[in-house]
C-alpha positions in Angstrom: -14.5 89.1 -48.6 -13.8 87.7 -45.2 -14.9 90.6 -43.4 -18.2 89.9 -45.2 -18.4 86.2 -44.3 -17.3 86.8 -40.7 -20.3 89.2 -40.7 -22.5 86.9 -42.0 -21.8 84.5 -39.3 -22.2 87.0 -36.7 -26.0 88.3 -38.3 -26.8 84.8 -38.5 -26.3 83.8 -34.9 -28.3 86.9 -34.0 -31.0 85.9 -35.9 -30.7 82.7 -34.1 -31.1 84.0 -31.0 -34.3 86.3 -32.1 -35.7 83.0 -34.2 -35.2 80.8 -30.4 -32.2 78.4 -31.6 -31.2 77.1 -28.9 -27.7 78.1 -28.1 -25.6 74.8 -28.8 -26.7 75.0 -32.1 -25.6 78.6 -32.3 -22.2 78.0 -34.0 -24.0 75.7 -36.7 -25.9 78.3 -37.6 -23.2 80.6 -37.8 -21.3 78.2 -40.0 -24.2 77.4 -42.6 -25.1 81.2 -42.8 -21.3 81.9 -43.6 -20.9 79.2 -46.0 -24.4 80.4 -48.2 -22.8 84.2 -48.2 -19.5 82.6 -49.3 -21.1 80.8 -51.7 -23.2 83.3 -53.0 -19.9 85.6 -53.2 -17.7 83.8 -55.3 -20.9 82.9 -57.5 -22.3 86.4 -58.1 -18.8 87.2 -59.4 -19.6 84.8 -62.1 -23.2 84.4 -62.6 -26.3 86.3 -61.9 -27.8 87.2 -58.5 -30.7 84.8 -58.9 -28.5 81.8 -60.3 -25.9 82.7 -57.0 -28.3 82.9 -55.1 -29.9 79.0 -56.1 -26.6 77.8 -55.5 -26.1 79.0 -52.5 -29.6 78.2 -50.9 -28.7 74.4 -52.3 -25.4 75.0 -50.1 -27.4 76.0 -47.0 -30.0 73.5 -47.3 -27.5 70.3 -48.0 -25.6 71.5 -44.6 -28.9 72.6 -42.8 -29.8 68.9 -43.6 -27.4 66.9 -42.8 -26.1 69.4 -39.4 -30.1 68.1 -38.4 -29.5 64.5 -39.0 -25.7 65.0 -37.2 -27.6 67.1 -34.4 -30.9 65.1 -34.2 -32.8 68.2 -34.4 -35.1 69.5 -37.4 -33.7 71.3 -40.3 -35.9 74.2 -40.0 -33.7 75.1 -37.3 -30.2 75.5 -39.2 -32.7 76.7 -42.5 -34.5 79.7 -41.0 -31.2 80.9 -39.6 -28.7 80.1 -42.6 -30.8 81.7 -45.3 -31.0 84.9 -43.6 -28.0 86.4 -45.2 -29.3 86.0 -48.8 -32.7 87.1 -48.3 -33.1 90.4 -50.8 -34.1 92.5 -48.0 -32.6 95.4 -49.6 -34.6 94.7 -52.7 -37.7 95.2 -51.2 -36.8 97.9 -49.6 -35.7 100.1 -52.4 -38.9 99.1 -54.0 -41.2 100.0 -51.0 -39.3 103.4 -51.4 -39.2 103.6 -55.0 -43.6 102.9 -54.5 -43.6 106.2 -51.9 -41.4 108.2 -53.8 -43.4 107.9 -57.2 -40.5 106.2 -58.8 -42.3 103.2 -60.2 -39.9 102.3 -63.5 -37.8 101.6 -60.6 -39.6 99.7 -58.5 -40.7 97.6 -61.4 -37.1 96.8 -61.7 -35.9 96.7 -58.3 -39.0 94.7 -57.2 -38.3 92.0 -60.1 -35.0 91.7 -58.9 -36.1 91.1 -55.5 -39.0 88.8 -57.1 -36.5 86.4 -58.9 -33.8 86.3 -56.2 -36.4 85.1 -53.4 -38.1 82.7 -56.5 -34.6 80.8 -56.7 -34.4 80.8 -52.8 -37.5 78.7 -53.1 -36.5 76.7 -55.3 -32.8 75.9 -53.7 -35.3 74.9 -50.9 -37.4 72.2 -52.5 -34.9 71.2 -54.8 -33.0 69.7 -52.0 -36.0 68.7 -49.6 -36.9 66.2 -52.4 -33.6 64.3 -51.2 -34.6 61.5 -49.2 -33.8 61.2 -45.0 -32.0 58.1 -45.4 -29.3 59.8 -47.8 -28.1 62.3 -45.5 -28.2 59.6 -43.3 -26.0 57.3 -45.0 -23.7 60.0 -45.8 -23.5 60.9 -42.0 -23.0 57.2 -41.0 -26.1 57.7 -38.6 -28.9 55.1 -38.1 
């Protein structure tokens, strides 16, 4: 499981570098993005994709949110980069391919999947948007 984490963290800096991060913030984003995959992990052994996947988006967005106030930088930033490693790219994939290959029972299913893993993404998202500025930074001590 580390191995996966660890490659998380790498995948997530290079995306950084492709999205324009700027590279102090580079080991921030490698931390969030680990933390949502480890996260999502442990909770897919318990729960469902989608409800692992909530849970971890929550987990990016709290540290995406508070690394901005601790940074002084916008969120979007730490977001855009963290949430890379649970988006269901292989989802649509296999349901682009299931489309071309005439296989359409399973790209209904494999395209819902994909459908109600990127749903609870969004709503990890706003969920934790809704918390006020000032409480992350309270929490942070910052002015």
């Amino acid at each position: 499981m580390m191995t996966s984490v660890l490659a998380a963290m790498v995948g997530t800096v290079a995306f950084s570098l492709l999205f324009g991060v700027p590279r102090k913030y580079y080991p921030y984003c490698g931390m969030i993005g680990g933390a949502g995959w480890l996260v999502y992990s442990l909770a897919v052994l318990r729960w469902a994709p989608e409800g692992a996947a909530l849970l971890a988006t929550i987990v990016v967005m709290l540290l995406s949110r508070a690394a901005a106030v601790w940074q002084r930088c916008p969120a979007t930033i730490f977001l855009i980069s963290g949430i890379f490693p649970l988006v269901p790219g292989a989802g649509i994939y296999w349901t682009s391919y299931y489309i071309v290959t005439d296989q359409l029972n399973l790209a209904l299913h494999t395209g819902y999947e994909a459908v109600k893993t990127a749903v609870a993404i969004v709503l990890g998202i706003v969920f934790v948007f809704e918390i006020p500025q000032k409480v992350f930074r309270k929490l942070l001590g910052k002015r």
